[in-house]
Every structure is written in C-alpha cells, then in structure tokens.
C-alpha positions as CSV (number, residue, x, y, z in Angstrom):
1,X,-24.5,11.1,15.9
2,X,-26.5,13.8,17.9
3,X,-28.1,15.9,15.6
4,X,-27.5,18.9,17.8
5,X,-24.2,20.3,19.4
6,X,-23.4,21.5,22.8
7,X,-24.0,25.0,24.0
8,X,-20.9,26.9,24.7
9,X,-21.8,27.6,28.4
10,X,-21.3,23.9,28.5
11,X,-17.3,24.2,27.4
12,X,-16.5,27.1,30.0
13,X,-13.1,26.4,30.4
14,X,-12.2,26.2,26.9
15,X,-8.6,27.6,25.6
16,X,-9.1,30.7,23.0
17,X,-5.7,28.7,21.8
18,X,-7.3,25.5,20.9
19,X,-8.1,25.0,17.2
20,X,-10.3,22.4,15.3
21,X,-9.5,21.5,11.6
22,X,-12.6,19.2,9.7
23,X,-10.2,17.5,7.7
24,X,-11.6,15.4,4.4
25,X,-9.9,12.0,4.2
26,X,-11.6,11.0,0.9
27,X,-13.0,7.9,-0.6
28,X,-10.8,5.3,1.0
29,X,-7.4,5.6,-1.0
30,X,-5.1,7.3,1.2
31,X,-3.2,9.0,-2.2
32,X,-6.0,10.8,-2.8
33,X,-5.4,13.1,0.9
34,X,-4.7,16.8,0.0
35,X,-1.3,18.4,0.7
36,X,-3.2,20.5,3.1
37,X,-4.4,18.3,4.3
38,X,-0.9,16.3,4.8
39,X,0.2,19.4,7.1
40,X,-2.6,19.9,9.0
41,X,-2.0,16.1,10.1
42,X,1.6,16.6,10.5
43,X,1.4,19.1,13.0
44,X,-1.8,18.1,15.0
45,X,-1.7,17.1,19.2
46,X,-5.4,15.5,18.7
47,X,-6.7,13.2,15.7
48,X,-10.1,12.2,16.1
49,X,-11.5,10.1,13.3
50,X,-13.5,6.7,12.9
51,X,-11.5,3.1,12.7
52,X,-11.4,3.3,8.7
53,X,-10.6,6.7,8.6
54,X,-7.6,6.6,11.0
55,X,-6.3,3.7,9.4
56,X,-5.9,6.5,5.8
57,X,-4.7,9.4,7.8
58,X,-2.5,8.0,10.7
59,X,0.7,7.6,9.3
60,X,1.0,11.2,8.0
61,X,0.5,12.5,12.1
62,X,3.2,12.8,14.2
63,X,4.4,10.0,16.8
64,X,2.8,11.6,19.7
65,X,-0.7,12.6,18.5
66,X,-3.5,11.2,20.7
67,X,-6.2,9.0,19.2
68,X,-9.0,8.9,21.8
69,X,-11.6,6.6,20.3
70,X,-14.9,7.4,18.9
71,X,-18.2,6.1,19.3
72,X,-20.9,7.9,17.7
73,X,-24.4,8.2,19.2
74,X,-27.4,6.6,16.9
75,X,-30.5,4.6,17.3
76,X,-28.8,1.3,16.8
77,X,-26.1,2.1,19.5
78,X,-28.6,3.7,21.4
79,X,-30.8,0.6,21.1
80,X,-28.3,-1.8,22.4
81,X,-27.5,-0.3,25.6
82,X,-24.0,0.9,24.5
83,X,-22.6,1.8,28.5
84,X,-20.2,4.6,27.1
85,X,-21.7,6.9,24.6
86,X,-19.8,10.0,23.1
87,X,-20.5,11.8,20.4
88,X,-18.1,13.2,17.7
89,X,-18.8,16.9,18.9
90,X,-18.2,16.6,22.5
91,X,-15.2,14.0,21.8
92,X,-14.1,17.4,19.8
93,X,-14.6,20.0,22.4
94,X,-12.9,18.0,24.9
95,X,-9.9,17.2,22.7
96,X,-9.5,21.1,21.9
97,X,-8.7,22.1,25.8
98,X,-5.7,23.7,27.0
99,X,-4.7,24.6,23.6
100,X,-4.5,22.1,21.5
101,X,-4.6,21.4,17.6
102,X,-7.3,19.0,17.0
103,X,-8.2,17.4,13.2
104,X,-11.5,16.4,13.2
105,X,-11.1,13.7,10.2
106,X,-13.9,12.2,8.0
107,X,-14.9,10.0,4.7
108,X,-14.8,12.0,2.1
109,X,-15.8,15.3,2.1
110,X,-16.8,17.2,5.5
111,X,-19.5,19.7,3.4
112,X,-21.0,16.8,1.4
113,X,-20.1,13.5,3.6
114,X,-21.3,12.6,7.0
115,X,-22.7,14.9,9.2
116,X,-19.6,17.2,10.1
117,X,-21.9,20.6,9.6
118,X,-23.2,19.7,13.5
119,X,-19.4,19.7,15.1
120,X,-19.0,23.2,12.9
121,X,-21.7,24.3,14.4
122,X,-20.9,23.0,18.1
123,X,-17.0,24.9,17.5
124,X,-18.9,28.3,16.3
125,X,-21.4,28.0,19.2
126,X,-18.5,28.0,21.7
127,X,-16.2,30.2,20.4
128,X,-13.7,27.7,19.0
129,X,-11.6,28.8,16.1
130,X,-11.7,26.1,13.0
131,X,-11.4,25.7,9.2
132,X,-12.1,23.1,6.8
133,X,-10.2,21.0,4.6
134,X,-12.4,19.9,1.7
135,X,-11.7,16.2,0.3
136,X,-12.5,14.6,-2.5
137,X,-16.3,13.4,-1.8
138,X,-17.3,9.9,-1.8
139,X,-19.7,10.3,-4.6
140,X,-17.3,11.9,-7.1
141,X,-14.0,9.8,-5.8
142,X,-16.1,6.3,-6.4
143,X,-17.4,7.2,-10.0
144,X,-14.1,8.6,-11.3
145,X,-12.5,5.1,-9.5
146,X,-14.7,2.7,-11.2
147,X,-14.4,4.2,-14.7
148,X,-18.1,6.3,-14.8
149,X,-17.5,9.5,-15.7
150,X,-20.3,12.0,-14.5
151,X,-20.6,14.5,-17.1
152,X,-19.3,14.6,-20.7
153,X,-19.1,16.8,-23.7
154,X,-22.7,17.2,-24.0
155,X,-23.2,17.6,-20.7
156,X,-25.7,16.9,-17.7
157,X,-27.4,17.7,-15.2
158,X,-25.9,15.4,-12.1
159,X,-27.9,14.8,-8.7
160,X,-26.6,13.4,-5.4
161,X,-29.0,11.4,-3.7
162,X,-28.4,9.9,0.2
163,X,-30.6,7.0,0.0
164,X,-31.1,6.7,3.5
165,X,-33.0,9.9,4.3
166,X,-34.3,11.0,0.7
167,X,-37.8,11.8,0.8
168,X,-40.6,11.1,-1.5
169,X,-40.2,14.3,-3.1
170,X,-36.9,14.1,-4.3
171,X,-37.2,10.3,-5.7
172,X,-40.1,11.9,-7.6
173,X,-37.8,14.9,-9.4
174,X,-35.0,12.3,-9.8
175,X,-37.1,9.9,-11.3
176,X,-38.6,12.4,-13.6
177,X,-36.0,13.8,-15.1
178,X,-32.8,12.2,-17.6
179,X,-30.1,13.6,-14.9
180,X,-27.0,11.5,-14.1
181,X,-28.2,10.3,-10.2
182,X,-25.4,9.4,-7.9
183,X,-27.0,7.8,-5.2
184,X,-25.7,6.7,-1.6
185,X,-26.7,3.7,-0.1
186,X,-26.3,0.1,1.0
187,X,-25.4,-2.8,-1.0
188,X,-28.9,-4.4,0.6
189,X,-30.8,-1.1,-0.3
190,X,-29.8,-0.5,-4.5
191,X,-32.6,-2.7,-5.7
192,X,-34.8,-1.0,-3.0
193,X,-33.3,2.8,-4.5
194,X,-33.4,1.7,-8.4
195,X,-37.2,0.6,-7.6
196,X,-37.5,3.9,-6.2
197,X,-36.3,5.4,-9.7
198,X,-38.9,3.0,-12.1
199,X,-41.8,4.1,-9.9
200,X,-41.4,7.6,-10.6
201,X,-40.8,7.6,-14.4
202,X,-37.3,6.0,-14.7
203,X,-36.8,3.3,-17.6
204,X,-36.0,-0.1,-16.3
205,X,-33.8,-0.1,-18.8
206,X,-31.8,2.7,-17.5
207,X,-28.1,1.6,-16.8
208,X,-26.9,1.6,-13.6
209,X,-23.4,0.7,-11.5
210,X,-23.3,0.2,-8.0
211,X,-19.2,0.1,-6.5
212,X,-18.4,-1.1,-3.3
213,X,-15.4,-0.5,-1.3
214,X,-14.1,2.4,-4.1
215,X,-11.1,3.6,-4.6
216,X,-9.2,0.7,-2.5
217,X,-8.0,-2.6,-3.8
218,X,-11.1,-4.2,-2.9
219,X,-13.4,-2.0,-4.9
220,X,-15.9,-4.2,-6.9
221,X,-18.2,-2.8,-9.2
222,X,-21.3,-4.5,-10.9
223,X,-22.9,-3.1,-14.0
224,X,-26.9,-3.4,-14.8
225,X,-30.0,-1.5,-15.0
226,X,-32.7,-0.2,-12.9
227,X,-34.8,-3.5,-13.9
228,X,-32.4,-6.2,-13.1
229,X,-29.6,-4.7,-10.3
230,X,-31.3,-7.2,-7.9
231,X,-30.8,-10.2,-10.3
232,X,-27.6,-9.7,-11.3
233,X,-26.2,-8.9,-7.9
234,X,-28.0,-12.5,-6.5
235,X,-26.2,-14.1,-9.2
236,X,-23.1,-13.1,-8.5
237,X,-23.7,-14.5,-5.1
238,X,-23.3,-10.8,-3.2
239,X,-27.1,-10.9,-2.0
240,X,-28.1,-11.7,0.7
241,X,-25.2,-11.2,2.6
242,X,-24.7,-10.5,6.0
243,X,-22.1,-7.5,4.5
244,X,-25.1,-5.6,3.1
245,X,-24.8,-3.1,5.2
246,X,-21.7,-2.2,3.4
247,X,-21.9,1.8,1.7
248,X,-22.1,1.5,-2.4
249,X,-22.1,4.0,-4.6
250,X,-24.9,3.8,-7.4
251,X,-24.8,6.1,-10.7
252,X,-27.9,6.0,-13.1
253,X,-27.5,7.3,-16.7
254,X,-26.1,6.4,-19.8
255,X,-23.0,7.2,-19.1
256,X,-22.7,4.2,-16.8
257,X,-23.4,1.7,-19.0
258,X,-21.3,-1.4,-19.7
259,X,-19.7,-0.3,-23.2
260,X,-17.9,2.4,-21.8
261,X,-16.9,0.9,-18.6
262,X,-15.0,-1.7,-20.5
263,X,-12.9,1.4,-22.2
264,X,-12.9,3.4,-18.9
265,X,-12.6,0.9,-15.6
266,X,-8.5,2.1,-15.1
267,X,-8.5,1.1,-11.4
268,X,-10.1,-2.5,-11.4
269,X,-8.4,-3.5,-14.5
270,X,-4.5,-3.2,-13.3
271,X,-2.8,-6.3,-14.2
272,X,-2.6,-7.5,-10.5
273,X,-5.9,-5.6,-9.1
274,X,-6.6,-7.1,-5.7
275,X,-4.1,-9.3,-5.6
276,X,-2.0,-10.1,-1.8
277,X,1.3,-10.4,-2.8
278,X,3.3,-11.6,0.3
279,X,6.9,-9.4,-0.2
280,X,9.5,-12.2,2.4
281,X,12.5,-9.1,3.0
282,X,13.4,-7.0,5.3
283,X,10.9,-3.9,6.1
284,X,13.5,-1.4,4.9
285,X,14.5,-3.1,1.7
286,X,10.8,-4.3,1.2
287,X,9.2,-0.7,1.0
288,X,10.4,0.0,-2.7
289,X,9.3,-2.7,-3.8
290,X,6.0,-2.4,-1.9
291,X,5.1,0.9,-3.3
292,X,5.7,-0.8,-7.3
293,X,3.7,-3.5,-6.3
294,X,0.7,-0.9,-5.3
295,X,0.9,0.9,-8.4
296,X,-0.1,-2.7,-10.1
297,X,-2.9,-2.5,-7.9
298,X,-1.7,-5.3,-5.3
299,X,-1.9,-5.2,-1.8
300,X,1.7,-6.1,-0.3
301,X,2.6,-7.7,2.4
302,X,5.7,-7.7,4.2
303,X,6.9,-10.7,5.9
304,X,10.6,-10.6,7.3
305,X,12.4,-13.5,6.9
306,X,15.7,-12.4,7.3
307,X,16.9,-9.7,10.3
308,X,20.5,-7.9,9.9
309,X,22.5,-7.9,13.0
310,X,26.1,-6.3,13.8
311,X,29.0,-8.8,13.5
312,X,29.7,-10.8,16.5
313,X,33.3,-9.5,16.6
314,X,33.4,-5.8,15.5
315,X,37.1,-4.8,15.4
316,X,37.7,-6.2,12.2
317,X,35.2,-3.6,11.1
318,X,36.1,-1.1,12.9
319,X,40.0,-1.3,11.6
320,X,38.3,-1.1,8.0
321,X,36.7,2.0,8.3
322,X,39.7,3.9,9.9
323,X,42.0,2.3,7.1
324,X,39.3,4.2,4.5
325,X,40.2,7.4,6.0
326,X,44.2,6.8,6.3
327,X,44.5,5.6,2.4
328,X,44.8,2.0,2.7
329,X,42.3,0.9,0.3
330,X,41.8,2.0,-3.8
331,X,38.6,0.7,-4.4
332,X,34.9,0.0,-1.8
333,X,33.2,-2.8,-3.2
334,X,29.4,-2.9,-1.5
335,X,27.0,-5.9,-3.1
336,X,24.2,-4.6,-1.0
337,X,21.8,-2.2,0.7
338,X,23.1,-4.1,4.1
339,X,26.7,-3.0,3.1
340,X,26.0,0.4,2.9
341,X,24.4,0.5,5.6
342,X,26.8,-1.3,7.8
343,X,29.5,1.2,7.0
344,X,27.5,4.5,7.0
345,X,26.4,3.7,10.7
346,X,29.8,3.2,11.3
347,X,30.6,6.5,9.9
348,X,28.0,8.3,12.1
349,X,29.3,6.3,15.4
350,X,32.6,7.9,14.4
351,X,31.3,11.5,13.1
352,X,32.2,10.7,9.7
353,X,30.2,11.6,6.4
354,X,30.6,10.5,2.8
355,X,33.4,13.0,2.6
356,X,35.4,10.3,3.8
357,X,35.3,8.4,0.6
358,X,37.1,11.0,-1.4
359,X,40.3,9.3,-3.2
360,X,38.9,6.1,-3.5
361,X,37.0,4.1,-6.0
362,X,33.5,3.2,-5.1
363,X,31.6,-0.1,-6.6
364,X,27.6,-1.0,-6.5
365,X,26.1,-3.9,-7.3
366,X,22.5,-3.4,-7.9
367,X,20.4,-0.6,-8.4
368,X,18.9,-0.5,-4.8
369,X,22.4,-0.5,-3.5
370,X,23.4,2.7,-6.2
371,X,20.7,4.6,-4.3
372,X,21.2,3.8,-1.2
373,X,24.9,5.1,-1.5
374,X,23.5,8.1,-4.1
375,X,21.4,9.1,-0.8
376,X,24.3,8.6,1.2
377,X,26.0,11.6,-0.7
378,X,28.5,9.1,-2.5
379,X,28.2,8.5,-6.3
380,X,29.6,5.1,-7.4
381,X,31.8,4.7,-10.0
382,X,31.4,1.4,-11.1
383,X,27.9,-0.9,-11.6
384,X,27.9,-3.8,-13.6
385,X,27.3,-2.7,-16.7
386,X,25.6,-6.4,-17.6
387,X,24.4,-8.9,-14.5
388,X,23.9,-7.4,-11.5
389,X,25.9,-10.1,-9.3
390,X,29.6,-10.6,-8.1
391,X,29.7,-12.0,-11.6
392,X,28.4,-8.8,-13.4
393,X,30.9,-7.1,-11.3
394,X,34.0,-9.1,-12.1
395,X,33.4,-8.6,-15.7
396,X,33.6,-4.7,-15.6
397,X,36.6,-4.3,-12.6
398,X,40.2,-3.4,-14.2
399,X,42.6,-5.3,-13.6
400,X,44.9,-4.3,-11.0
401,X,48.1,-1.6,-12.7
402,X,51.0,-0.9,-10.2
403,X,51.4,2.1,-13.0
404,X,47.9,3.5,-12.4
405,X,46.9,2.1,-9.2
406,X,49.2,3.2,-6.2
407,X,46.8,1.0,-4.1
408,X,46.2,-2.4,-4.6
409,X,44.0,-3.1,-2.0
410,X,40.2,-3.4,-2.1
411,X,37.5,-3.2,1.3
412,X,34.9,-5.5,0.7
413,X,32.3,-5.4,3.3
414,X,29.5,-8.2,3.4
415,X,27.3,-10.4,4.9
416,X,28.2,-13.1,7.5
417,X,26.9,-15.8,4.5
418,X,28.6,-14.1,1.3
419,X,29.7,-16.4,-1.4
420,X,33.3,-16.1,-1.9
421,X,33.0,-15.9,-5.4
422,X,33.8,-12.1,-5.6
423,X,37.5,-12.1,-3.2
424,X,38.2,-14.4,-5.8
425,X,37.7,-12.7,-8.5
426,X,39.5,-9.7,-7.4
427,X,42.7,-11.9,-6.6
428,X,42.5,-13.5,-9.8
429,X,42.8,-9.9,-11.2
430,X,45.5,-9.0,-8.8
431,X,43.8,-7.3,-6.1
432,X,44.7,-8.0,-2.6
433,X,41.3,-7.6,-0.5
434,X,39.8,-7.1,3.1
435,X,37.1,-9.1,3.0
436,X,35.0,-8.0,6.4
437,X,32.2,-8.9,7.8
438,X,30.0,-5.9,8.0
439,X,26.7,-7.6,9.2
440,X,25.1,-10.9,10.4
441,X,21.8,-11.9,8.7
442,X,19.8,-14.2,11.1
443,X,16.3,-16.1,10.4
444,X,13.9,-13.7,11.5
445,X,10.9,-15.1,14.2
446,X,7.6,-16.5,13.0
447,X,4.7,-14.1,11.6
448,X,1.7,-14.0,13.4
449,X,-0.2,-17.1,13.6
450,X,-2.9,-15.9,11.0
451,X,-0.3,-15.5,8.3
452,X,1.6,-18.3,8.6
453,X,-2.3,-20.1,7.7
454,X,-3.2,-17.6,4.9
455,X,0.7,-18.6,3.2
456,X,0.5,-22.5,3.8
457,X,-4.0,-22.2,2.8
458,X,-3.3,-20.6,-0.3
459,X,-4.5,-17.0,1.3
460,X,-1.9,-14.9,-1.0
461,X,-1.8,-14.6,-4.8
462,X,1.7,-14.3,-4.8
463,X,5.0,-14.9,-3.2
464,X,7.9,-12.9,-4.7
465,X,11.5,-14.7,-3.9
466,X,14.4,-12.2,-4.1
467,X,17.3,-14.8,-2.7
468,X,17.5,-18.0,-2.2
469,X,17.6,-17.3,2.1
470,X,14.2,-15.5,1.3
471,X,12.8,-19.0,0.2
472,X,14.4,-21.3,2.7
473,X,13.7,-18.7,5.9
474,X,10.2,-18.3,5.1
475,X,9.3,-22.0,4.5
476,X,11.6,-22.0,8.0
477,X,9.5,-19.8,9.9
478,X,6.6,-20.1,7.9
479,X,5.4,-23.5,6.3
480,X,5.5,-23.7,2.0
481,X,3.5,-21.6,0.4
482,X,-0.1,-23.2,-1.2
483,X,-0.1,-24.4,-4.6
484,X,-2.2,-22.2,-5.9
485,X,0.1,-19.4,-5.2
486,X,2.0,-17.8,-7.7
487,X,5.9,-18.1,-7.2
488,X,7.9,-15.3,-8.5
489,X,11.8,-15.8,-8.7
490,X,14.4,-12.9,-9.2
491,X,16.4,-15.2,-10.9
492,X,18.0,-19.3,-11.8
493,X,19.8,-19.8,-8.5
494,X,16.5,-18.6,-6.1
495,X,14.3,-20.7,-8.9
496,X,15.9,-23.7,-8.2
497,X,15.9,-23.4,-4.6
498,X,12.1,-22.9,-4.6
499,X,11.6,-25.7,-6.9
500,X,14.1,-27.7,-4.0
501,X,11.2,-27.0,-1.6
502,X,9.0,-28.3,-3.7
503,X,7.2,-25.2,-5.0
504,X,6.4,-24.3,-8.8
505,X,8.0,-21.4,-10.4
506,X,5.6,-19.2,-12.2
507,X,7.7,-16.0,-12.9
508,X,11.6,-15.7,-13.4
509,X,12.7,-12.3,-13.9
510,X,14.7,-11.2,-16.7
511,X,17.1,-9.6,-14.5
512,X,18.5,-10.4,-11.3
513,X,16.4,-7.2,-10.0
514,X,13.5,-6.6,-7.7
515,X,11.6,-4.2,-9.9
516,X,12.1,-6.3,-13.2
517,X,10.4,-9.4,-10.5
518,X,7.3,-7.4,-9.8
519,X,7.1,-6.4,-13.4
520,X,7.8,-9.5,-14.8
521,X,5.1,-10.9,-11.7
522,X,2.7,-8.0,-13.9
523,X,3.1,-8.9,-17.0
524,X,2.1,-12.4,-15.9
525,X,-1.3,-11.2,-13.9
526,X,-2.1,-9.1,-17.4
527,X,-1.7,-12.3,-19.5
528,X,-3.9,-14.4,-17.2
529,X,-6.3,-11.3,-17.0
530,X,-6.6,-11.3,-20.7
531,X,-6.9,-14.8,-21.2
532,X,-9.6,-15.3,-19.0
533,X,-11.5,-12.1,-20.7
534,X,-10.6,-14.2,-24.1
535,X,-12.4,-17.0,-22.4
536,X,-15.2,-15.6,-21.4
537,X,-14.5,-16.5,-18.5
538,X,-14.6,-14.0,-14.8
539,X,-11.7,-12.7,-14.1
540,X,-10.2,-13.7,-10.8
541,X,-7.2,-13.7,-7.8
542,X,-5.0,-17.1,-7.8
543,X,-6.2,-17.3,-4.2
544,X,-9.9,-17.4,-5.5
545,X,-9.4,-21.1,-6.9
546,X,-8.3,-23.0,-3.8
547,X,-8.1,-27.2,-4.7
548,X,-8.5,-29.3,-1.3
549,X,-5.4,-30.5,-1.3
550,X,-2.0,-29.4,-2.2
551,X,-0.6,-30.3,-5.2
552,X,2.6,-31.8,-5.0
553,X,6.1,-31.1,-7.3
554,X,8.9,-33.6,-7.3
555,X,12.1,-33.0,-8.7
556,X,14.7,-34.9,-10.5
C-alpha cells in the first residue's frame, strides 16, 4: 500500500455529501462483527475491502452495494509488473464521489491492523467526512480463540509485536523483559521471531503458541517453546510449505503453555471442529440446520437434492383454500415446511393472512413445520405428542364426534410423493379428507463438478440424510458418498435406504428430527475425539484418513 495519501487538490470534485466509514471486520469469524458495525454495512452504496475480508462482511450489505476490486500497491506487486495498480486510498476517494456512503473494511482492527491510519489521513487531507468502527484486533481475537488468555489475576505486562517491520530495538526490550509478547508474523518467520527472543535474553524454554487461520474452522494451533517451535512445526509436516506465507499469531509467556491450553482451547475442541458436513436439503430448510451444525464447529454445506415446484394442475388447490375460508373443513393437517408454505403463498396470491384459519383446527408434524406456521401468525393445536410422523400424528388425532364436531372434513395438503398412510388413518377414525396436492418435489440438477469429486473421494466428514429422497437424489445427481464418510440417518426407514445404496450407517438419531441428527452426529465426533485423546493418538477429520479404494457393504 502507498505509504502516503493523495493531496486533496487531487480530489477537486469531491461531494461534501460523501462519507467514509473504516469499518473493523475482525479476526476472520464473521460473529465476531460489531452491531455497528452491522448498520454501517447495511446501509452503505460502496464496500471496499480485500477478497477475505468481503467474503465476512458481504452478506450483511445491501443487494446493490458496489464492490470495485482492490489491489494494493507493494514491492512484490510492484516487482511483477502488475499493469493495473490502485491503491486502497485512491480506490476510497474515488468510491466517495457524488455522495456516496463508502465502508472502507479491514482485518481486524483499523487502529491496530493493517495500515488504515494512511486512508484516514488521505479523507482528512481532502476534506472527506469519516469515522471509525473499531473491531476486535487480530492479536487479541486469535489468543482468546485458541484458548491463551493474555493477562490473568496476577497480571502482566502484554506487548504487540509486527514481526515484519520490528526493529532491533524493540526485539531487545521484548526479549529483556517477562512480558506476555504477541507477535505477528508468518508461519515461515516464528522460528526466525522466537530466535529473535533467545538472542536477546529470552529462555529457550519460554512457551510459546503460534495459531493459524484463528477464529475460523480451520484455525490450527501448535504449542512449543522458543527453543524447539521450528522442530515441532517440521514434524508436524507444516514446514516448509509453500503456505508459509500464511499470517500466525505467536504469544510467548507462561500463560501459553500446554497445561493450560488443554483446560482453555474452547474453539478447536468442539466435538466436530473442522469437520465438512455436506447438509443434501433444500437451501431454505437447510439453513437451521446449518447454523446448529456451526455452533459444533463444522463447516456445512448445502447440496440440494430435492427442488419444490407448484402442482401441475392447480385447481384442486386452489378449491382447497377457498373451502378454508367458506367452513368446509374442521381440521388443517400440514406434515411439512413445504405444506405451509404451499398454502401461505396461496394465501398472499389471494390477499389472505393467517386470519383465515380462525374456526378450524390446525395440525403440525415436526418441530420445523410448528415454526414455520408459528411465524406464519398461526399457532397449532395439535403435534404429536410422541413420533414425529403420520404415525405420531394418528396416535394423538380424536376420533371423529358428529356431537362435537359439526365438520367432519379434514384439508390435507402434501407432496406429489406422500405416503398414504395418514388419509388412512384419518378414515379409519372417521374423517372424510381432501387430500391435495400442494407441491411437486423434483430431483434437483447436479452440484458443481468439484463437489460431486469431494462427495464420491471422501472430501466431506459427513453426510447427514433427513429422508429417504435425500439419499437416493443425491447418490442420483451426485455419485455415493466415500467410505470414509460418516453417514448420519434421521431415522430406520432413511437408514435402510442408505444401507440399500450400499453405504454404512454411523449415526441414527433418536428422534425422527433434524436437530436430534446433528446432535446425535456430535455426540458421535465427541466420542471419537475422546477416544483418540485416550489413545494417544492425533486427533483428526474422517476425511483425513482416506484408504485407496472404497470399501464395499453388501446387504442381505
């Protein structure tokens, strides 16, 4: 980046309107971005912000927001005859004409990360109008994130040390003293900075982490001490790399060391901490799930397999939905998030809201289809008390009462492929029903070409199956997933169906219910976690130990 900014004669046309904010992204996890820092994205025109950085704060900007790209100025660039150079400040100063709200986002912290103090400077210089949002800074988001507190009850003195331009001096009153050092650097530069350290009064034995990619799923951290960093980071086969340029974070001090990081280490020691757990649902029905999955410390991935489409022949349908508002039916019986959907859409086409369901009896199966209908505005009043199937259901419905009920008539609206098992039910209880067909669900087209390889070369940890269609559409469109992948089954039915296909069921859930699947897919990554521990063994992903050929099941 140029060290220096533009003068403000340069910017003569410049819009007293226009406004910059230096917004801090933090470490890497985008949870960690300030609620300030939320609404200063939300209502930007401009985000300018390196490839890793946009990739935290993007989603929180509004549709429209421009993203011109950035390529900073430096030596290296310089060096390799780069034909379009711009730098971050004059990227700025041309974003903020005419008016407009540009965020200015960077790693970290913009007072302690980077060198955002220059593009202030450039704003002030010409007269632009700008404020800061502070983030949490790389080297106090890293420590905190790999379980090395900075300071504690006795207290310390703490000093932040960039590696790269550190002068002689300061490794000198660093290595003199007992204070907590939190240096930045490279993964190829640690031995290089703990050398550094010794050479100016620093015991070898000194301990010493160094964590890489912090505050993310693939954070890795490596404890040692000043004397034997470089060993211990050849034998675990990180150096030499060509990914040594890659930032680290390195604290020296006792309170580093390796007995309390095995109390401390919260983030890497989630039960499924790294793992790619490939979610085969629908974008919308995946995202729940997604977000419980995360807080295990997996990284999701959603794969469609199945894509919802309106029914061929929509009167049928239609007719349903006027019949709710004319009194026709007692009871709505929805088995899924689909369902609800299906009808409140029709609703809207007709200007309808949930008010339309007053008078009659509303039934949920499922806890995902409860909420869906809860943030419709309708309450339910019946879920299965037990199972949460067509079967579950049947066992709590009433019996139809020509005393109670002046309705005998029940709208069930379903998938193209429902099981009849629940019409028949009702019947059998004396029900007459209107079993409609609210939505088609159709195979959904191929994933990219790179994850169809990862799934059949055992690239994911896990694969969680939530219906039998999940598992036959995505070996469809897919391929069969590698053996040394972990199988997770929401319940006997989508078991044996995987196990049809040849696959090994790891994880049944105790309940036919998405979250009970990833917890029960949890508990299982905590029990291999801590058997490996009780081994002595590394701890490591599924996809880590990859056999050259596939293992084959047959079944009987």
């Amino acid at each position: 980046m140029s060290p220096t900014g533009p003068a403000a004669s340069d910017f003569p046309a410049l819009s007293a309107q226009g406004h910059v904010t230096f917004l801090g992204a933090g470490p890497g996890d985008p949870g960690l971005l300030t609620l300030r820092a939320v609404e200063a994205l939300a209502s930007a025109d401009v985000l300018v912000a390196e490839p890793d950085v946009l990739g935290v704060v993007r989603c929180h900007a509004r549709a429209g927001v421009s993203t011109p790209e950035l390529t900073v100025v430096d030596a290296q660039s310089a060096a390799a005859d780069v034909p379009v150079l711009r730098d971050a400040a004059n990227l700025v100063m041309e974003a903020v004409r005419g008016g407009r709200r540009v965020v200015r986002a960077v790693s970290g912290d913009p007072g302690l990360d980077g060198n955002a103090g220059a593009e202030m400077l450039a704003c002030a210089a010409a007269g632009i109008p700008f404020e800061v949002v502070p983030g949490i800074a790389n080297v106090v988001g890293v420590p905190a994130y790999a379980g090395v507190p900075l300071r504690d009850a006795q207290g310390a003195d703490v000093r932040f040390v960039d590696a790269r331009t550190a002068s002689d001096r300061c490794w000198t009153e660093v290595g003199a003293s007992d204070a907590t050092a939190v240096i930045s650097t490279t993964l190829d530069a640690v031995a290089a900075a703990a050398g550094e350290l010794v050479s100016a009064g620093r015991k070898p034995d000194t301990p010493l982490t160094v964590t890489v990619a912090g505050t993310t799923t693939r954070q890795r951290t490596w404890t040692a001490t000043l004397g034997t960093i470089a060993q211990v980071l050849k034998q675990a086969k990180v150096l030499p790399s060509p990914e040594g340029h890659r930032p680290v974070i390195a604290v020296v001090g006792e309170r580093s060391s390796a007995a309390q990081r095995d109390q401390l280490a919260w983030f890497e020691s989630k039960p499924l901490f790294g793992w790619k757990v490939l979610v085969p649902r629908t974008k919308e029905q995946a995202a729940s799930l997604s977000d419980q999955l995360r807080s295990y410390g997996a990284v999701p991935y959603e794969v469609p397999t199945i894509a919802v489409e309106p029914p061929r022949t929509p009167q049928q349908m239609e007719r349903a939905v006027k019949g709710l508002v004319t009194g026709r039916y007692e009871w709505i019986a929805f088995t899924s998030v689909n369902a609800v959907k299906a009808v409140r859409e029709k609703f809207e086409e007709y200007g309808l809201d949930a008010r339309a369901f007053a008078g009659i009896k509303v039934a949920a199966v499922g806890e995902q289809t409860a909420a869906a209908l809860v943030d419709f505005g309708v309450k339910p009043d019946l879920v299965p008390s037990g199972e949460q199937s067509a079967a579950g259901l049947l066992e709590d419905w009433p019996p139809y009462d020509p005393v109670f009920d002046p309705i005998d008539r029940v709208f069930l609206p379903r998938a193209d492929i429902a099981t009849e098992t629940l019409v028949a039910g009702l019947i059998e209880l004396g029900w007459e029903v209107d079993d409609v067909t609210a939505y088609r669900t159709v195979r959904a087209s191929p994933p990219p070409a790179d994850t169809r390889e990862a799934i059949k070369g055992g690239g994911f940890d896990a694969v969680l199956f939530t219906s039998s269609s999940t598992v036959r559409n995505l070996v469809g469109i897919a391929g069969k997933p590698h053996n040394v992948t972990v199988i997770a089954c929401i319940g006997p039915a989508t078991a044996k169906t995987a196990e049809e296909h040849g696959l090994r069921v790891d994880v049944l859930s105790p309940e036919p219910s998405v979250h009970k699947l990833a917890e029960a897919l949890a508990e299982f990554g905590e029990r291999r976690r801590e058997a490996a521990k009780e081994a002595g063994d590394p701890v490591t992903r599924p996809s880590e130990r990859r056999p050259g050929a596939r293992r084959r099941r047959t079944t009987t």
